[in-house]
Backbone as JSON Lines, residues from 0, in Angstrom:
{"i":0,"aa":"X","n":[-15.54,-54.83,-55.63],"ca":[-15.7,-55.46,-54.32],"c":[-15.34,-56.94,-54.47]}
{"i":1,"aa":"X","n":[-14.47,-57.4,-53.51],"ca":[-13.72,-58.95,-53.85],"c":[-13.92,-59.51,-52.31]}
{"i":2,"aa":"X","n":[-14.38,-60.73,-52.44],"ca":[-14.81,-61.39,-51.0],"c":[-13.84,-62.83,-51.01]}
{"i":3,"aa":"X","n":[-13.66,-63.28,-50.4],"ca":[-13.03,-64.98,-50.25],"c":[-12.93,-65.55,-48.59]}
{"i":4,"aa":"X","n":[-12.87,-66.81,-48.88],"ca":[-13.26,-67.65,-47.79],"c":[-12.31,-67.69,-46.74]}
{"i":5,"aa":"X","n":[-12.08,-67.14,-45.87],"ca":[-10.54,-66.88,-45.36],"c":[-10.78,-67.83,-43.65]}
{"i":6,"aa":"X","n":[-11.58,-68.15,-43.38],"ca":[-11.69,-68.89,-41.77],"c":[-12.55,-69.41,-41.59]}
{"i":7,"aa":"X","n":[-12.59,-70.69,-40.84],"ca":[-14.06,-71.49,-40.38],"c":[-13.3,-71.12,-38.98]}
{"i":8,"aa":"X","n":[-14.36,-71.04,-37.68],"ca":[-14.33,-70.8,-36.65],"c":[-14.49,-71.5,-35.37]}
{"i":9,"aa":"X","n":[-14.09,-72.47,-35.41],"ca":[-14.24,-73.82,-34.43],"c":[-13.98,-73.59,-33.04]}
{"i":10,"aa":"X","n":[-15.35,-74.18,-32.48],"ca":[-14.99,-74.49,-30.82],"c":[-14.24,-75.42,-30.67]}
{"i":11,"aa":"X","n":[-13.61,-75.47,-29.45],"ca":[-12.45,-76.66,-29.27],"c":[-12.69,-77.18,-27.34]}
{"i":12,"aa":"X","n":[-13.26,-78.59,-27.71],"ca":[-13.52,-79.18,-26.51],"c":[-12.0,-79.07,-25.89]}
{"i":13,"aa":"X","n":[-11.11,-79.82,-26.67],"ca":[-9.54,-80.09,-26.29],"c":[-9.14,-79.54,-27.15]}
{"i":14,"aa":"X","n":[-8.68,-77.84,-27.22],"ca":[-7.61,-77.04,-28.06],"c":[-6.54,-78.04,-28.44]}
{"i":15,"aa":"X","n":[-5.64,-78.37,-27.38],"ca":[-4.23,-78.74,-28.31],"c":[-4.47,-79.93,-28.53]}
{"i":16,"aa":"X","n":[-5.45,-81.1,-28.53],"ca":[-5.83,-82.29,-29.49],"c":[-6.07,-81.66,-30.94]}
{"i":17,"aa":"X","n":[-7.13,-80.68,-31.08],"ca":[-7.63,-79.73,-32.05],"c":[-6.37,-79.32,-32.74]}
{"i":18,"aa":"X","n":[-5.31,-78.77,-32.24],"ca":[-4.08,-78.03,-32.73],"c":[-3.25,-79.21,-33.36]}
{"i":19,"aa":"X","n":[-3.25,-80.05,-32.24],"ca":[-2.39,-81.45,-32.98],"c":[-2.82,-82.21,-34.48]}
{"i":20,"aa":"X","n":[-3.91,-82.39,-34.31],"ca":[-5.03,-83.32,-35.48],"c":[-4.82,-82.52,-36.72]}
{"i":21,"aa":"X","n":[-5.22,-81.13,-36.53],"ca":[-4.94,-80.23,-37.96],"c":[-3.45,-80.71,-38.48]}
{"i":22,"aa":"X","n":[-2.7,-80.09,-37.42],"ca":[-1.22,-79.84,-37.48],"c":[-0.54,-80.79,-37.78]}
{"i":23,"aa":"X","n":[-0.62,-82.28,-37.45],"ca":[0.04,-82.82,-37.45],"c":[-0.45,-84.15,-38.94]}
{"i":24,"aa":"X","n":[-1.85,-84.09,-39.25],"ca":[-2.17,-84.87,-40.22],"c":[-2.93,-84.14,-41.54]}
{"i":25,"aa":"X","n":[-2.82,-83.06,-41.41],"ca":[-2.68,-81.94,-42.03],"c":[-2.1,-80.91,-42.78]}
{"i":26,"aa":"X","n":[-1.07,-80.86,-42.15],"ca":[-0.1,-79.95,-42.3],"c":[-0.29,-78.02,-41.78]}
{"i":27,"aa":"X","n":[-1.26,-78.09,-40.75],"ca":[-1.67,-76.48,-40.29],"c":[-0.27,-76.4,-39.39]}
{"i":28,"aa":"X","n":[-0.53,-74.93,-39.42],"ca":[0.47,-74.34,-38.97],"c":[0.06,-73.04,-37.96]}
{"i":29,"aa":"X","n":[0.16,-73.35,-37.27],"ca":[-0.32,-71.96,-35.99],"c":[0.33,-70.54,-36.31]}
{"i":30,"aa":"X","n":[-0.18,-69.65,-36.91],"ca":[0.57,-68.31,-37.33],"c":[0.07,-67.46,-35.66]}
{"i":31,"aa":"X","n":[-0.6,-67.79,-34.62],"ca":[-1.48,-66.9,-33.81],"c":[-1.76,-67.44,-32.49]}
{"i":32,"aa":"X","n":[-1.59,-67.35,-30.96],"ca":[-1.8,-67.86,-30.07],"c":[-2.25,-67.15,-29.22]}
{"i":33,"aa":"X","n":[-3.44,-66.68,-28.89],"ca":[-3.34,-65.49,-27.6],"c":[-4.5,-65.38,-26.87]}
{"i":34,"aa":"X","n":[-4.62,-64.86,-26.39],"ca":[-6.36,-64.63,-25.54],"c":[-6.51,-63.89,-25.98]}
{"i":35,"aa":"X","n":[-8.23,-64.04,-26.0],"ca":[-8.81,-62.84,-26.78],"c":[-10.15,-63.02,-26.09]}
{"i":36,"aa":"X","n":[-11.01,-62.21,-25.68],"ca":[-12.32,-62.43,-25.53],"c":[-12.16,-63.29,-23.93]}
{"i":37,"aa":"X","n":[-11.41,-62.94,-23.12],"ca":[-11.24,-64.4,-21.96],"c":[-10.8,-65.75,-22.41]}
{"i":38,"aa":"X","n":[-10.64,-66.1,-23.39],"ca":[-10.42,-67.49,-24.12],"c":[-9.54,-67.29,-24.86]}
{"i":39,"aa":"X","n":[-8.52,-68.38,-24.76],"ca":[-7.24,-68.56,-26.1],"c":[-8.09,-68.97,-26.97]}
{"i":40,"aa":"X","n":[-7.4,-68.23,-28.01],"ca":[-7.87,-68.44,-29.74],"c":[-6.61,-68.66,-30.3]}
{"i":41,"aa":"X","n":[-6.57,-69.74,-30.91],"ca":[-5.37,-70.16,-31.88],"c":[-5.48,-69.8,-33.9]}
{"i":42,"aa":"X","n":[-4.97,-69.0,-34.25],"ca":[-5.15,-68.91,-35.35],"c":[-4.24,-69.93,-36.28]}
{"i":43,"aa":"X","n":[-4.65,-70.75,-37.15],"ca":[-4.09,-71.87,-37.79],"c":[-4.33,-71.8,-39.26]}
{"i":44,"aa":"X","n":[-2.99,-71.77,-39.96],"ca":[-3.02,-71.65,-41.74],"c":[-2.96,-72.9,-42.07]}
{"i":45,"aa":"X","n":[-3.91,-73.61,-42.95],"ca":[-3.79,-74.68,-43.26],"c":[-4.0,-74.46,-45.05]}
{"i":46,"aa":"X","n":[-3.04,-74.48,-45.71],"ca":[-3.31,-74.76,-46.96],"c":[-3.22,-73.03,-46.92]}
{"i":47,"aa":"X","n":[-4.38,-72.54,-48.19],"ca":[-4.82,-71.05,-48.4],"c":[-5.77,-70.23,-47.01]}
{"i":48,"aa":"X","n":[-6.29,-71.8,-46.74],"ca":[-7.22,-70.97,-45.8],"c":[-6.68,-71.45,-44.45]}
{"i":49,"aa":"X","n":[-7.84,-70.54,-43.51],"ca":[-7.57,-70.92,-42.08],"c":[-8.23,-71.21,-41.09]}
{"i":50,"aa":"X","n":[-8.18,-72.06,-39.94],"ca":[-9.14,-72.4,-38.99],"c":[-8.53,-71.24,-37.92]}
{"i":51,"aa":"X","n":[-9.7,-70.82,-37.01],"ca":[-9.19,-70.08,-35.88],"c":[-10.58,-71.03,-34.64]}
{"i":52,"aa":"X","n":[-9.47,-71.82,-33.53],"ca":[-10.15,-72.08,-32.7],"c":[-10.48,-71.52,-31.49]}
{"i":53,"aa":"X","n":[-11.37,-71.71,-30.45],"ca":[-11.71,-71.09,-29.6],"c":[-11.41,-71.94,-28.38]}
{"i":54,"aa":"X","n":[-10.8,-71.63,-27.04],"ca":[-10.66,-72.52,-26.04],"c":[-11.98,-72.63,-25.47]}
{"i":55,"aa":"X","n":[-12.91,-73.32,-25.9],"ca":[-14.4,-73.95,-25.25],"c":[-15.38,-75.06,-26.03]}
{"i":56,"aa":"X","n":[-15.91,-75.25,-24.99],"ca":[-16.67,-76.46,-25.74],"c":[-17.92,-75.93,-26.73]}
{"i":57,"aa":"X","n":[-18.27,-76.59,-28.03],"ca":[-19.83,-76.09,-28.46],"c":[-20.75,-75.35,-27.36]}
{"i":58,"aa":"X","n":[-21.57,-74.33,-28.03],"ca":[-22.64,-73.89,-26.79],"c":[-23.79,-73.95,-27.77]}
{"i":59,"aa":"X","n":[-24.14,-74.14,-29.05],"ca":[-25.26,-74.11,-29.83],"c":[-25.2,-75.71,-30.05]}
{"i":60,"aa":"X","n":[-26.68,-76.68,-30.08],"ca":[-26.75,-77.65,-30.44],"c":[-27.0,-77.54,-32.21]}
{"i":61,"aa":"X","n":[-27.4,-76.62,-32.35],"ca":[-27.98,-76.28,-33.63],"c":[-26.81,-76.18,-34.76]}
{"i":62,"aa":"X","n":[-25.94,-75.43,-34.58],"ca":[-24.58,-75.22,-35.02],"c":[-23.18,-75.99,-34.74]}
{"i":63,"aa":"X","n":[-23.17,-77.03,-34.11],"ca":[-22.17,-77.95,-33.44],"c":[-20.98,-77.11,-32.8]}
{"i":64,"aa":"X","n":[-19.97,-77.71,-33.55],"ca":[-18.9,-77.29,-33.51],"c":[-18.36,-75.76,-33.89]}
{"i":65,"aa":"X","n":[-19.06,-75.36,-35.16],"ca":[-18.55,-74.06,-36.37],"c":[-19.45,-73.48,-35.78]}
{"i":66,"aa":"X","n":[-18.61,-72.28,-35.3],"ca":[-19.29,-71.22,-34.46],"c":[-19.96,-69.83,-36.12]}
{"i":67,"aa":"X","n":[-18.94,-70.22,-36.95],"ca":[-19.13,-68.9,-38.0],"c":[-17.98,-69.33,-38.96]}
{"i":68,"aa":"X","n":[-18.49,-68.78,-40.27],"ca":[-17.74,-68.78,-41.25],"c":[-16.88,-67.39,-41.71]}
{"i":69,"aa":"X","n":[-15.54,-66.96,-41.93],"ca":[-15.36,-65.91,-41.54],"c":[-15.02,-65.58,-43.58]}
{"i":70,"aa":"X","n":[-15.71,-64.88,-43.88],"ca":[-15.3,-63.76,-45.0],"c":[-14.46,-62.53,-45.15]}
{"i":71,"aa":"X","n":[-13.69,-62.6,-46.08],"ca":[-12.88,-61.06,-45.88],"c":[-13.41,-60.68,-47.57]}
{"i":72,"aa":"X","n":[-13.45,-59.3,-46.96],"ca":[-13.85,-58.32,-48.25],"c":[-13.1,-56.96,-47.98]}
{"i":73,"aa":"X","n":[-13.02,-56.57,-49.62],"ca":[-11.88,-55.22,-49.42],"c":[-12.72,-54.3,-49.37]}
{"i":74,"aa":"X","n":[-14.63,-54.03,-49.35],"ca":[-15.56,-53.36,-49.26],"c":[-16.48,-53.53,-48.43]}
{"i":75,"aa":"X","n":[-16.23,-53.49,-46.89],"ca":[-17.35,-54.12,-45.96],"c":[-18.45,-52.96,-46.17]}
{"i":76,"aa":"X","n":[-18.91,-51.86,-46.08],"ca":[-19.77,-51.4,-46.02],"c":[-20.49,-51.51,-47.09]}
{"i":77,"aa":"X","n":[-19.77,-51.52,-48.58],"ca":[-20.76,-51.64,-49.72],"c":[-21.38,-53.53,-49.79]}
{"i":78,"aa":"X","n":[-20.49,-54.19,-49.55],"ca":[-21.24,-55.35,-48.92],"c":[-22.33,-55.39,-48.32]}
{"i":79,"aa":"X","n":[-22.25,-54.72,-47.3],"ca":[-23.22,-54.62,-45.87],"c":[-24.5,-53.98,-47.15]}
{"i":80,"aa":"X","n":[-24.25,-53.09,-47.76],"ca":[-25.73,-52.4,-48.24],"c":[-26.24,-53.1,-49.19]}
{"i":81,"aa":"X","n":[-25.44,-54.1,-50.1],"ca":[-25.81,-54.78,-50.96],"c":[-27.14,-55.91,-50.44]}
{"i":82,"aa":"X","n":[-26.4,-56.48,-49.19],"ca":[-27.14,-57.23,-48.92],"c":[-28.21,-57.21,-47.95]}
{"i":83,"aa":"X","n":[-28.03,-56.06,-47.53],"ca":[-29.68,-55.14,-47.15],"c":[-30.46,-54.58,-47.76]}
{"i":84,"aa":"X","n":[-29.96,-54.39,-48.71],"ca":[-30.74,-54.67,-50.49],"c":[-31.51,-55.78,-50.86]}
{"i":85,"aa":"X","n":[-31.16,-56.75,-50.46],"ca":[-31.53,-57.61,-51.28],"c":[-32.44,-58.4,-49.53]}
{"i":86,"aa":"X","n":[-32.55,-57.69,-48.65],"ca":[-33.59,-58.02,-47.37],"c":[-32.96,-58.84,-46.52]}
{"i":87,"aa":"X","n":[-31.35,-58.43,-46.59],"ca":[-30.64,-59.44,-45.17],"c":[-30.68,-58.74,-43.86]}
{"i":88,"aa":"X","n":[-31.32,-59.47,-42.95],"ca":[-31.14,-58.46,-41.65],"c":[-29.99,-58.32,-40.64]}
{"i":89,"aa":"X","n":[-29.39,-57.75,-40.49],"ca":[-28.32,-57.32,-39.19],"c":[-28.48,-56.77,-38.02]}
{"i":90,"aa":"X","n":[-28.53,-57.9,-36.89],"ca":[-28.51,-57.36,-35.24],"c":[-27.93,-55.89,-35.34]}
{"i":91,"aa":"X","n":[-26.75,-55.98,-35.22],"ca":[-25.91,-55.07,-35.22],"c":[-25.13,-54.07,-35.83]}
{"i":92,"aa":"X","n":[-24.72,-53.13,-35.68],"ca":[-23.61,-52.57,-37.15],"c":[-22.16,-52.7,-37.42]}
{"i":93,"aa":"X","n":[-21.94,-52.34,-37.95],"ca":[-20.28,-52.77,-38.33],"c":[-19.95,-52.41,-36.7]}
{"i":94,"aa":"X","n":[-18.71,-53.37,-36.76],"ca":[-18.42,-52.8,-35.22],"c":[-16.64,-52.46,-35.86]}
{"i":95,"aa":"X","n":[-15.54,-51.78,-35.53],"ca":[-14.14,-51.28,-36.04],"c":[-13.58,-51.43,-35.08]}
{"i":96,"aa":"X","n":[-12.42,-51.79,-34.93],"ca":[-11.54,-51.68,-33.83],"c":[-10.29,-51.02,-35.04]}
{"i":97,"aa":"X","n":[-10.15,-50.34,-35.86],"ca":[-9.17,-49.76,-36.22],"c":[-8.54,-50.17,-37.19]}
{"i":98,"aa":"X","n":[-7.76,-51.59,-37.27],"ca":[-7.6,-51.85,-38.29],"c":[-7.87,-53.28,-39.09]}
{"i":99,"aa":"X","n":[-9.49,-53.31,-37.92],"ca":[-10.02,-54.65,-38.5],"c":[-11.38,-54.18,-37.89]}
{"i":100,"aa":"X","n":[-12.35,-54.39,-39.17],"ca":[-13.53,-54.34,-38.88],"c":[-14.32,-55.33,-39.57]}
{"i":101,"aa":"X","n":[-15.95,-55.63,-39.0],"ca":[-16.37,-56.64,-38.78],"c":[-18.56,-56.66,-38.62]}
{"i":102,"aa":"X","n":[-18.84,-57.54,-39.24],"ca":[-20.02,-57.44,-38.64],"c":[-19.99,-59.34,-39.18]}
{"i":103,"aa":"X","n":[-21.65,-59.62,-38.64],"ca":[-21.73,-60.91,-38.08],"c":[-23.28,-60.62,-39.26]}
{"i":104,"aa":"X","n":[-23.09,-61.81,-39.85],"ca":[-24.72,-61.94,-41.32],"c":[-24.94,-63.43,-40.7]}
{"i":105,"aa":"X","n":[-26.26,-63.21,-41.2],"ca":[-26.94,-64.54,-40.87],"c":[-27.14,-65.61,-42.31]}
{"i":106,"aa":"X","n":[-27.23,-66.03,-42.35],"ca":[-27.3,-67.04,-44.29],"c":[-28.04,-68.03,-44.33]}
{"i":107,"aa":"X","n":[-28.76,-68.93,-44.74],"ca":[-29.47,-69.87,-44.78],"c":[-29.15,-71.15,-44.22]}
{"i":108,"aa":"X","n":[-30.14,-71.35,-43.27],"ca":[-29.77,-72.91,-42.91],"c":[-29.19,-72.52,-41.43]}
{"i":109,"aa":"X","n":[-29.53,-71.81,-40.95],"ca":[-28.79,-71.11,-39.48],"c":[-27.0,-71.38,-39.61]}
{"i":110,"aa":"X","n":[-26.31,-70.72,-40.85],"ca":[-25.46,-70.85,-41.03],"c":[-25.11,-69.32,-40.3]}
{"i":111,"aa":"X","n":[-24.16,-69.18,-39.92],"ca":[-23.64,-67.56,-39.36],"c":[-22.13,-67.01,-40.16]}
{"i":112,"aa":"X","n":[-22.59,-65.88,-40.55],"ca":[-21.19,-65.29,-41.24],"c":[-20.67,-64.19,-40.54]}
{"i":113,"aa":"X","n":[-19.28,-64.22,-40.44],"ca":[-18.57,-63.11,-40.21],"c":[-18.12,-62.76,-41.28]}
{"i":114,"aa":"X","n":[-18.16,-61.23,-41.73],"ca":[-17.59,-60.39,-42.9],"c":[-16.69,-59.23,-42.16]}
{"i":115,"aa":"X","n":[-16.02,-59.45,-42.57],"ca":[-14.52,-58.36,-42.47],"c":[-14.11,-58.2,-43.34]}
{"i":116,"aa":"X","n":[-13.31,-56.45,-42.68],"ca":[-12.31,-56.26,-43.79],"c":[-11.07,-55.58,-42.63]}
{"i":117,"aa":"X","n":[-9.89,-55.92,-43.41],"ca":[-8.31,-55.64,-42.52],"c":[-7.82,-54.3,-42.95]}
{"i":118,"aa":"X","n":[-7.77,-53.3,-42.45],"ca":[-6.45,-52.2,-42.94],"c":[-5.12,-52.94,-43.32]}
{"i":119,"aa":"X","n":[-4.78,-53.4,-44.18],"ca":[-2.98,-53.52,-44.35],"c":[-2.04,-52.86,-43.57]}
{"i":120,"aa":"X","n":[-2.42,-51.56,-43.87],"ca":[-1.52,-50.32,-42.96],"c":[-1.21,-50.21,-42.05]}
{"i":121,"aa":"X","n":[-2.25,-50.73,-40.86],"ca":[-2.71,-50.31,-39.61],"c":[-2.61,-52.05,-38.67]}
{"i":122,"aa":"X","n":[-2.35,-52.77,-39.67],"ca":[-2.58,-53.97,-39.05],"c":[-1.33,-54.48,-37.85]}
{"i":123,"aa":"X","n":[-1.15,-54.99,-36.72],"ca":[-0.46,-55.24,-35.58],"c":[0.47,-56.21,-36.68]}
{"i":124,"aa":"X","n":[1.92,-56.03,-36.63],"ca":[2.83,-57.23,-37.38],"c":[2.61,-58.2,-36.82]}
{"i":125,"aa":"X","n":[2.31,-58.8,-35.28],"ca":[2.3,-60.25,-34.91],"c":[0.58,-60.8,-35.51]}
{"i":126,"aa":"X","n":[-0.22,-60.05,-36.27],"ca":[-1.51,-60.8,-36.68],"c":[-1.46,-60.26,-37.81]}
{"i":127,"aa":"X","n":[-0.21,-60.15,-38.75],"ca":[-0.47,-60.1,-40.31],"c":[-0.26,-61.42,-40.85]}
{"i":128,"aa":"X","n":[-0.05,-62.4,-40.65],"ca":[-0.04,-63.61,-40.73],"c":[-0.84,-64.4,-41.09]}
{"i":129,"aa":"X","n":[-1.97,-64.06,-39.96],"ca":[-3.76,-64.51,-39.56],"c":[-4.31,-63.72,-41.12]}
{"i":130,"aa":"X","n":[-3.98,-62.61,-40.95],"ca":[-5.15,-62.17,-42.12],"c":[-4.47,-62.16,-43.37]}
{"i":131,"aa":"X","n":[-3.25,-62.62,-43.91],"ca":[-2.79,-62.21,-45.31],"c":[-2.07,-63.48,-45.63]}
């Protein structure tokens, strides 16, 4: 089972200030542009890793800006049991849309994790980009 840091998840008061600032003093690169959820989400490769922003302002005072830290693992379910093993609790259960699945962990410090894992196979060519 192999995990790595693949997305921080940022609200964006002003998306394309947000898009510019990475992009332009940075060097990110937008692999992803689309609505999702009612809201454009921009997916952005910067370096190895990637920011994916959200078109809205913060809604947690507690959490600012970083809505979630996003993890990819090539074993989400043996993940998931490991760490209900060890007394992590989960709202919810894995949720799949096919060839990306997903659940949401909680971590210390009211930090929030997203853990996924991608089908290769199955994955849409315009969002192999975002995840590989």
């Amino acid at each position: 089972m192999n995990q790595h840091l693949h997305h921080a998840h940022i609200f964006a008061s002003d998306i394309d200030k947000s898009i510019a600032y990475y992009r332009d003093l940075l060097g990110g690169v937008v692999v992803l542009d689309m609505d999702l959820a009612g809201a454009r989400n921009v997916f952005m490769k910067l370096g190895r890793g990637r920011i994916h922003f959200y078109d809205q302002p913060p809604k947690d005072d507690k959490r600012g800006p970083v809505h979630h830290i996003g993890i990819q693992t090539d074993d989400l379910q043996a993940l998931v049991q490991k760490m209900k093993a060890a007394g992590v609790g989960f709202r919810k259960p894995i949720s799949d849309f096919g060839f990306w699945k997903y659940v949401m962990a909680p971590a210390p410090d009211g930090v929030l994790l997203e853990l996924f894992e991608v089908d290769a196979s199955r994955i849409p060519e315009e969002m192999r980009d975002y995840f590989f």
